[in-house]
C-alpha angles and dihedrals in degrees: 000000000000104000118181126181113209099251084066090050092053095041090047091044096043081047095059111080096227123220127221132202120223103213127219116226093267095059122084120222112231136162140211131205113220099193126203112215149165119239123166090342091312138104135225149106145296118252129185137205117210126223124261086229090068122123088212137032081355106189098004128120115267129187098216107276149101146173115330111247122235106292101007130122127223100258085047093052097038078054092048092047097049086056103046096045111040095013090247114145126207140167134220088274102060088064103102100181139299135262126222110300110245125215112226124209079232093077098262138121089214104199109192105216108196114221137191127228107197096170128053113252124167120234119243101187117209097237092204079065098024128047094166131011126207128199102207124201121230079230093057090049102065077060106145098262123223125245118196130167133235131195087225094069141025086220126087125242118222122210112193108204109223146133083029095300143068110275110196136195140318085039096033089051101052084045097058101049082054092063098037094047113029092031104037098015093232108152097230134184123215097177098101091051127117145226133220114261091243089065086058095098 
């Protein structure tokens, strides 16, 4: 069972020479909280499902997150957004590091901002964000990831199967630098990663 204290989380992510994305005027800046929690002696983090009533990214898998309000950062924002949409509230302090910023067909620079959840609050989802919420394993994340081509894109797009589906970028990949880089300290790199065509929109 993969077990970090938060001193190891810090050091690994202090360690990874993250990359930013200066965005052009068309792109939109967001954030998503990746938060490290206990459950039943385990931990792991905390994965949405989105609604099929959703304008957008209806039914897809989702870290907590959303666009960045005037005037906010990304750790702010990635905050706002945990406790808006599972009901889970955290300060400054609980924000460990970041991992690269990742650019969605979508129109986004999505920055993943890891957090740390030292106490145990239950999660109260809000169901017009959340239609469904995981708690995933560490264990389950080093999970072997998919890579399938497409004739859309010279890049490959990774599936990572998990919570009994096929979770797919931006998420997956978020997901999966996570694993490689805060649980077996591998300096990897998401950016050539692709998207489904149906997040394209």
């Amino acid at each position: 069972m993969i077990t970090l204290p938060r001193s190891t989380v810090h050091e690994r992510l202090d360690a990874f020479e993250r990359r930013s994305i200066d965005r052009d005027p068309s792109m939109r800046a967001a954030a998503v909280a990746i938060t490290i929690s206990e459950r039943d002696g385990q931990q792991g983090i905390w994965l949405c499902k989105r609604p099929a009533t959703m304008r957008r990214h209806a039914a897809q898998y989702a870290l907590p997150g959303g666009r960045l309000d005037p005037g906010e950062d990304e750790q702010t924002a990635a905050l706002r957004e945990l406790h808006e949409e599972i009901g889970v509230e955290l300060g400054a302090d609980a924000v460990v590091g970041q991992l690269d910023d990742y650019a969605t067909r979508s129109g986004f620079v999505m920055t993943p901002v890891i957090c740390w959840a030292d106490d145990d609050q239950p999660p109260t989802p809000n169901p017009d964000e959340v239609a469904q919420l995981f708690f995933v394993t560490f264990d389950e994340l080093v999970v072997e990831p998919r890579f399938l081509t497409i004739p859309e894109s010279d890049r490959p797009v990774i599936q990572l199967p998990i919570v009994g589906a096929l979770v797919h970028a931006p998420t997956a990949a978020v997901i999966y630098q996570f694993a490689e880089v805060v649980l077996q300290d591998r300096h990897t790199r998401v950016d050539g990663l692709e998207q489904p065509v149906f997040a394209w929109k």
